[in-house]
Each structure stands twice: as structure tokens, then as C-alpha cells.
C-alpha positions in Angstrom: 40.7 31.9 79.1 42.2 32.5 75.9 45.2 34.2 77.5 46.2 31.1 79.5 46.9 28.9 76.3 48.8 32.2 74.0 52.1 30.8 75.3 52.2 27.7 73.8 54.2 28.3 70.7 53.9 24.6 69.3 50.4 25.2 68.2 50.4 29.1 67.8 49.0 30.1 64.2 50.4 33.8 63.3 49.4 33.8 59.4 46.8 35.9 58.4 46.1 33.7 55.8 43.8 32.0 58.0 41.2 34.0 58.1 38.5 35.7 61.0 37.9 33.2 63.7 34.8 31.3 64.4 34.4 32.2 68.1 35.6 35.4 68.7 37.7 38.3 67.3 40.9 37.1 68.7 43.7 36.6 65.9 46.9 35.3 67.6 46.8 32.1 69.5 46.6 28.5 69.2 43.5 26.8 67.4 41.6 24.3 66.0 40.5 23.4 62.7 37.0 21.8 61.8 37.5 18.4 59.4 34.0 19.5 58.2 33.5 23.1 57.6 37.3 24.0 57.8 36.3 26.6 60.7 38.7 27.9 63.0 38.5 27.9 66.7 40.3 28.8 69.6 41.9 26.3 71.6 40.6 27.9 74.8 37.5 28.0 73.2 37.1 24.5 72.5 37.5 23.9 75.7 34.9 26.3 77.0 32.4 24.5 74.3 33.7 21.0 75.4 30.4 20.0 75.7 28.8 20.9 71.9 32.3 20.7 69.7 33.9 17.0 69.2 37.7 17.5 69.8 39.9 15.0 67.5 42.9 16.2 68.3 44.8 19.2 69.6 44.2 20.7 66.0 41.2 19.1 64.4 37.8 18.9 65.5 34.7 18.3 64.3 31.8 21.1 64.9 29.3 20.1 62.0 28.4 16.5 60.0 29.5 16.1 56.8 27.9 17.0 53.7 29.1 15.4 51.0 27.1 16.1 47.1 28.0 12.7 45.8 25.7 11.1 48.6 23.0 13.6 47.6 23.5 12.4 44.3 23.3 8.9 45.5 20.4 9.4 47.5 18.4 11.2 44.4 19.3 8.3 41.7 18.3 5.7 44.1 14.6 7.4 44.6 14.2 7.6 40.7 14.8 3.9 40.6 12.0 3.6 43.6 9.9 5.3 41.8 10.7 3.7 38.5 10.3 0.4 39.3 7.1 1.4 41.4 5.8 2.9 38.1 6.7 -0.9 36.8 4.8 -2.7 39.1 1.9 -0.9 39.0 2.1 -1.2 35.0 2.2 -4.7 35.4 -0.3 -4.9 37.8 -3.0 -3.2 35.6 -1.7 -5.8 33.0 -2.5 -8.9 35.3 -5.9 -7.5 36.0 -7.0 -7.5 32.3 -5.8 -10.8 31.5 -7.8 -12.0 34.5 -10.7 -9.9 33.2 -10.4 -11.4 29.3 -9.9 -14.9 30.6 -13.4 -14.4 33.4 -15.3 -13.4 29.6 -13.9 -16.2 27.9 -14.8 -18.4 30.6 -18.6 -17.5 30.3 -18.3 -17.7 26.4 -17.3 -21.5 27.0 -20.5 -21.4 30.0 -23.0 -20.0 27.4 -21.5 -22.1 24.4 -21.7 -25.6 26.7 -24.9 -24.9 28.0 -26.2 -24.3 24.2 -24.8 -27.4 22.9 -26.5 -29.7 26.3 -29.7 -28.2 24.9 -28.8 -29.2 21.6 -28.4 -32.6 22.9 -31.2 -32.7 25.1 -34.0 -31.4 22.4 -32.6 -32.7 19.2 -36.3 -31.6 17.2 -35.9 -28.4 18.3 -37.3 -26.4 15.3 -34.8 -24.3 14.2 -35.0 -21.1 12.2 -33.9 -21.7 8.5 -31.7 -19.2 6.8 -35.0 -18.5 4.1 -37.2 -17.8 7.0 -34.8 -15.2 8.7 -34.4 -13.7 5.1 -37.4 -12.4 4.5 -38.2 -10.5 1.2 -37.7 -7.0 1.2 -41.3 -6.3 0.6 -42.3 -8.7 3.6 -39.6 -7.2 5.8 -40.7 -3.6 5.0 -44.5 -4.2 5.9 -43.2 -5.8 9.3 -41.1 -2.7 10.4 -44.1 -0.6 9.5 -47.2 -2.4 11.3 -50.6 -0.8 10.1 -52.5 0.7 13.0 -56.1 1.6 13.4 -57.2 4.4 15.3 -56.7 5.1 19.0 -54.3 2.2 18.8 -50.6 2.8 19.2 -47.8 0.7 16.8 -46.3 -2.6 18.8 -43.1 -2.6 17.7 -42.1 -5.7 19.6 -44.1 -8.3 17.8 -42.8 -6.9 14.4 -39.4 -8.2 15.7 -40.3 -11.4 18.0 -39.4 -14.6 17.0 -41.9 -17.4 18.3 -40.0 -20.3 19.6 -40.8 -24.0 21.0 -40.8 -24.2 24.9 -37.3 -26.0 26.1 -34.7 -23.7 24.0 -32.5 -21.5 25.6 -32.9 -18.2 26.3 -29.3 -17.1 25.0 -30.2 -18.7 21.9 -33.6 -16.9 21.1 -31.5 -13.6 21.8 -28.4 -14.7 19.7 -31.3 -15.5 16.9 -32.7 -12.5 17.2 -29.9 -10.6 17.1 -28.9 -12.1 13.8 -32.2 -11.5 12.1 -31.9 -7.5 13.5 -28.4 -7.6 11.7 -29.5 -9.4 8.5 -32.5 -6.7 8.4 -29.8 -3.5 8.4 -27.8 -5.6 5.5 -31.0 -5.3 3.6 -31.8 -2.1 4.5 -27.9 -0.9 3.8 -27.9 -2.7 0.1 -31.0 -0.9 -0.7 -29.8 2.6 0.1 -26.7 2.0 -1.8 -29.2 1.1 -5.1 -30.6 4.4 -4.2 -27.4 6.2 -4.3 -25.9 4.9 -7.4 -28.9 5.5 -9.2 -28.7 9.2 -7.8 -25.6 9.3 -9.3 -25.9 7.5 -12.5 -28.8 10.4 -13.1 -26.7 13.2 -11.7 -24.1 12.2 -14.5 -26.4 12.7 -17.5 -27.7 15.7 -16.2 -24.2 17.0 -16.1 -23.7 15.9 -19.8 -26.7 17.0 -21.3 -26.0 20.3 -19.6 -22.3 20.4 -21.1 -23.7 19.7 -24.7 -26.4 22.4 -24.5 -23.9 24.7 -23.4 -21.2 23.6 -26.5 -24.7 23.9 -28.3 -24.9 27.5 -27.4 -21.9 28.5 -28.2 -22.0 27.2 -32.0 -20.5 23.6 -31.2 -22.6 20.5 -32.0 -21.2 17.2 -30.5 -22.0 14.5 -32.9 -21.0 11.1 -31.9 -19.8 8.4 -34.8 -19.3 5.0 -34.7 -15.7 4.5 -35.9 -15.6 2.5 -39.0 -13.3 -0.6 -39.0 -10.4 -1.0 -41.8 -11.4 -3.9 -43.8 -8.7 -6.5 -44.1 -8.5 -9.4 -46.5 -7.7 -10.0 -50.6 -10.5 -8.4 -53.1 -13.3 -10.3 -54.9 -11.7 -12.7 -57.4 -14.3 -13.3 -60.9 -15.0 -17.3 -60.8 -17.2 -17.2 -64.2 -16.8 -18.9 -67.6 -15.1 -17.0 -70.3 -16.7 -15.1 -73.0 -15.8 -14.0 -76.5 -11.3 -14.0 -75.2 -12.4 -12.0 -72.1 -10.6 -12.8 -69.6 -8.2 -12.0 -66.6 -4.9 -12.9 -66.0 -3.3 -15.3 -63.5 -2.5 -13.9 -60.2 1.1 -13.8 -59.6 3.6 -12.5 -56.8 5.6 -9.3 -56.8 8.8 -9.6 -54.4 11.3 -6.9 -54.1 14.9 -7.7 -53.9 17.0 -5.3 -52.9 20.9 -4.9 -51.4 22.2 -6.8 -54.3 26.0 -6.2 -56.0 26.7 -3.9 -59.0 28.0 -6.5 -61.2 24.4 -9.2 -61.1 22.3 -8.8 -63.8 18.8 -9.9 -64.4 19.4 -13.4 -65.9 21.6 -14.3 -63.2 18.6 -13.9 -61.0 16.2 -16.0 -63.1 18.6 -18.4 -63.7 19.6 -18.7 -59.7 16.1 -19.2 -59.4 14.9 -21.8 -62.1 17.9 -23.9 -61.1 16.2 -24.2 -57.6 13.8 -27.3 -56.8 10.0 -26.8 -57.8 11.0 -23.6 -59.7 12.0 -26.0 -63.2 10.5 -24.4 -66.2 8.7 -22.2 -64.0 7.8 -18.4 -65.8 9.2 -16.4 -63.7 10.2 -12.3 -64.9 13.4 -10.3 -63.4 13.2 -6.3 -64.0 16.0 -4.1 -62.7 14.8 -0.8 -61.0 16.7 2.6 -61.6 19.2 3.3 -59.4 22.4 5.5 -58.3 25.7 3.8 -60.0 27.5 4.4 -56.9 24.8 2.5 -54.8 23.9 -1.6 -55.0 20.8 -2.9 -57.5 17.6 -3.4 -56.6 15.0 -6.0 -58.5 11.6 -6.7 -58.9 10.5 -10.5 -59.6 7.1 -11.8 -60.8 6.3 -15.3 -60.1 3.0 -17.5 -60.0 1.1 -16.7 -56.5 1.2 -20.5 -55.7 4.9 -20.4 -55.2 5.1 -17.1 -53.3 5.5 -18.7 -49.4 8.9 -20.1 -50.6 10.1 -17.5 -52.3 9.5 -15.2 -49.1 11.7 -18.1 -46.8 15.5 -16.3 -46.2 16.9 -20.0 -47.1 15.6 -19.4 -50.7 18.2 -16.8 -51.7 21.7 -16.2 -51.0 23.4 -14.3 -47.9 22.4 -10.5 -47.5 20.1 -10.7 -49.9 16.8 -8.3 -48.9 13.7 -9.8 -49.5 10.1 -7.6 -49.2 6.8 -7.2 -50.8 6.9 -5.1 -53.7 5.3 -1.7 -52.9 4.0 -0.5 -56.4 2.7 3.0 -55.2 6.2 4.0 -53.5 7.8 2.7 -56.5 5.5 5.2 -59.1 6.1 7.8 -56.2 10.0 7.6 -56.3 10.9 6.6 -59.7 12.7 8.7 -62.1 10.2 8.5 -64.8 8.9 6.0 -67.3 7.4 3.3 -66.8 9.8 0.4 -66.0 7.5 -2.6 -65.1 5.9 -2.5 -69.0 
């Protein structure tokens, strides 16, 4: 059959380019190519395999179905989102279940909480438990969690713990009561152990320091602890007798230290400046000049009556960038060139 169809040159492939055929080992004759695959068939045998091969044309046909990667691409992306959002749903699904859960307990918190308050209202002289009887003392409360037993008799536990209430309250109630006093009872319990503990400790620490001063003990050291003495403040003790035979002291007066003061002032400048100002008239007042370097400025010490002292410390008293300070008398013996100045 393939020799009937070699003579038609229109569709006769001769390039070896082409490749081996498909159906048999034939190399020169007219074929067919698959849109698919790109496989290469006789024309004869196309014919032959009329009834498996799709013929398109009288060069194209169509052997295989197409398999294309971008719809196998397609295909896995869309059953990640399938499973995504099916991972979503069953997320929120589990979500909806607890709400509905919580909001089932919340609706027998509001049963429980109703029902307490219609008994409330129904038994108004319901005696209820006060806050001292729940409290008991400690040494009450320790005798009732250790009932005393006699022999051949076993502990009841139960009536250590069991509140007796009036007939007509609810049952809730007596176990939210109970419950409280259980709680109220560890509390106790708790804050005792914790005394405990800190009084372990507080005994732990002076054993630790009365072993650290025996062993600074033993090795020649002896810790002695002194109160540190305060620095008294304040003027000294001031003789408020009568005189006897001339003896007596002299008036207390203030020493000021003037300092930064030009070359050319002089001592009665100074007392002058100062007995011209108002409340100083006639006053007694001494000016001294202190040794100093000719190339720096003088320095002065003035005496005046102790009453006057708080103005003559103002900075309005005396004229600009003049330094005003108390007059340190042990610096000055410390510093000063010798003799005694102040005489």
C-alpha cells in the first residue's frame, strides 16, 4: 500500500531532516504530521489506521490528545485553593462551635444566677453566713481540720467542712458557700506558711553573720560597730553674768572679707563708703588691708558690730564686683606672710 501513493510528488517529503517514521521503516514517500506529538506517518498508512488516527488534512493529523503544562499548572493551583479554602472552612467551623459552646455556659450562669436571686426573693430571712463566721480564727480553724478521734473510730472529715443551712436555700448556693469558706481556709493556711518562711529566713541571715564575724574573729579581725557621732552645729555658749572687778568680754562683732578690689582704694575709702551709708552713721567700724602681690588687686578685712552683719552681707550694700565672704581666720594665719596683721 505504501507503493501506490510514492508517485504523488505534491506531498513527497525527501529531507532527512525529518527523522525515522512512526509506522514503519519506509523513508521516501508522502506523509503526515501529528498536531500533537509531531509524529510522522505514512500517508498509505493513515489510511490503513483510518479507524484509530484522526486525519485533518492531507498533511496533519492528530494520533494523540494534547498535553499542554500550563493546564497542569492550572489544574494544581486550582486544587491548592480547594484545599485552602477547605482548610478555611473547617477553621471557621471549629470557631462557630466554641462560641456556641461559651454562649450554652453563659446561658446557665444567667440560669443558676436567676434562680439564686428568685430564692432571694422568695425567702428574704434566709440566714445568711456572715463574713466573721466564715473567718474563723486560726486556732478554731486548725482544731476543725484536725477532729479528735477516740479509739476504733475513724476521723469524719465531712462535718469538719459542712455548713448547716435553713431548709428552702438553694443547693448551688450552699456549694458556692462552701466553696468560698474552702478558699478562705487555704488563704489562711498560705499566710501562715509564708510567716514561717520569713522567719526561716530572717534566722538563716544571722546565722550567716555571726558565722562571718567568728570567722573575721579568727583570723585577728574584730568587727566593732559605732554609732556615728553627729557634727554639732550652732554658735558657742555666750557668758550672760554680771561683771566683776573690770572682767569682762568684749562685744561680738562681724568679720567680712572683701576681696577683688582696685590697687589705688585704701582703707579709709572703705570706712568712709561705708559710714556714709544709712544706719551705718557714727557706727565703729575697723578696715585692715591684707598683704598681697603688687601686680594683683587688694583684699580687706572689716569688723563691724554683729547686729549690723545681715546688711552688710546684701550685694546692694557695696559697689559692682566687689567680693563679699566670711572672713576665714585659720586660712588667713595658714597663708599669710608673717606677722600678725589683724593686731
Amino acid at each position: 500500500m505504501a507503493g501506490e501513493s510514492d508517485g504523488d510528488s505534491e506531498t513527497s517529503v525527501k529531507d532527512a531532516n525529518l527523522g525515522g517514521f512512526k509506522c514503519c521503516s519506509k523513508k521516501s514517500c508522502s506523509v503526515c504530521v501529528c498536531i500533537n506529538c509531531f509524529s510522522i506517518y505514512h500517508n498509505s498508512c493513515v489510511k490503513r489506521l483510518g479507524k484509530i488516527k484522526t486525519k485533518i488534512d492531507d498533511t496533519k493529523i492528530e494520533c494523540c490528545q494534547r498535553q499542554d503544562s500550563n493546564l497542569k499548572k492550572h489544574d494544581e493551583l486550582h486544587k491548592m485553593e480547594v484545599s485552602k479554602m477547605t482548610m478555611e472552612i473547617q477553621y471557621l467551623k471549629r470557631m462557630l462551635d466554641e462560641l456556641a459552646d461559651k454562649s450554652n455556659v453563659l446561658k446557665q450562669n444567667n440560669a443558676l444566677l436567676l434562680e439564686k436571686i428568685d430564692n432571694l426573693k422568695v425567702n428574704p430571712q434566709v440566714n445568711k453566713p456572715s463574713y466573721s463566721s466564715i473567718l474563723e480564727p486560726k486556732s478554731q480553724s486548725a482544731a476543725n481540720s484536725k477532729p479528735q478521734t477516740t479509739k476504733g473510730q475513724l476521723p469524719n472529715h465531712e462535718k469538719s467542712n459542712k455548713i448547716d443551712f435553713p431548709k428552702g436555700t438553694n443547693q448551688n448556693y450552699q456549694t458556692m458557700v462552701k466553696g468560698h469558706k474552702n478558699k478562705l481556709q487555704q488563704i489562711i493556711n498560705l499566710e501562715s506558711d509564708m510567716n514561717t518562711t520569713a522567719n526561716a529566713l530572717n534566722n538563716l541571715r544571722r546565722e550567716t553573720q555571726f558565722s562571718l564575724d567568728e570567722e573575721k574573729s579568727d583570723d585577728g579581725f574584730k568587727v566593732v560597730q559605732r554609732r556615728p557621732q553627729k557634727k554639732r552645729l550652732g554658735t558657742r555658749n555666750v557668758g550672760t553674768g554680771q561683771e566683776a572687778d573690770s572682767f569682762m568680754g568684749g562685744d561680738r562683732r562681724a568679720w567680712i572679707y572683701l576681696y577683688r578690689i582696685k590697687r589705688h582704694v585704701t582703707s579709709q575709702q572703705i570706712e568712709d563708703y561705708v559710714t556714709k551709708q544709712p544706719g551705718f552713721e557714727n557706727l565703729k567700724i575697723s578696715v585692715k588691708e591684707l598683704p598681697s602681690d603688687p601686680t594683683r588687686l587688694k583684699s580687706f578685712v572689716l569688723t563691724a558690730p554683729l547686729n549690723h552683719k545681715d546688711k552688710l552681707y546684701e550685694p546692694d550694700f557695696w559697689p559692682q564686683n566687689v567680693g563679699i565672704r566670711r572672713f576665714n581666720h585659720s586660712l588667713f594665719l595658714k597663708y599669710k606672710p608673717g606677722g600678725d596683721f589683724l593686731a
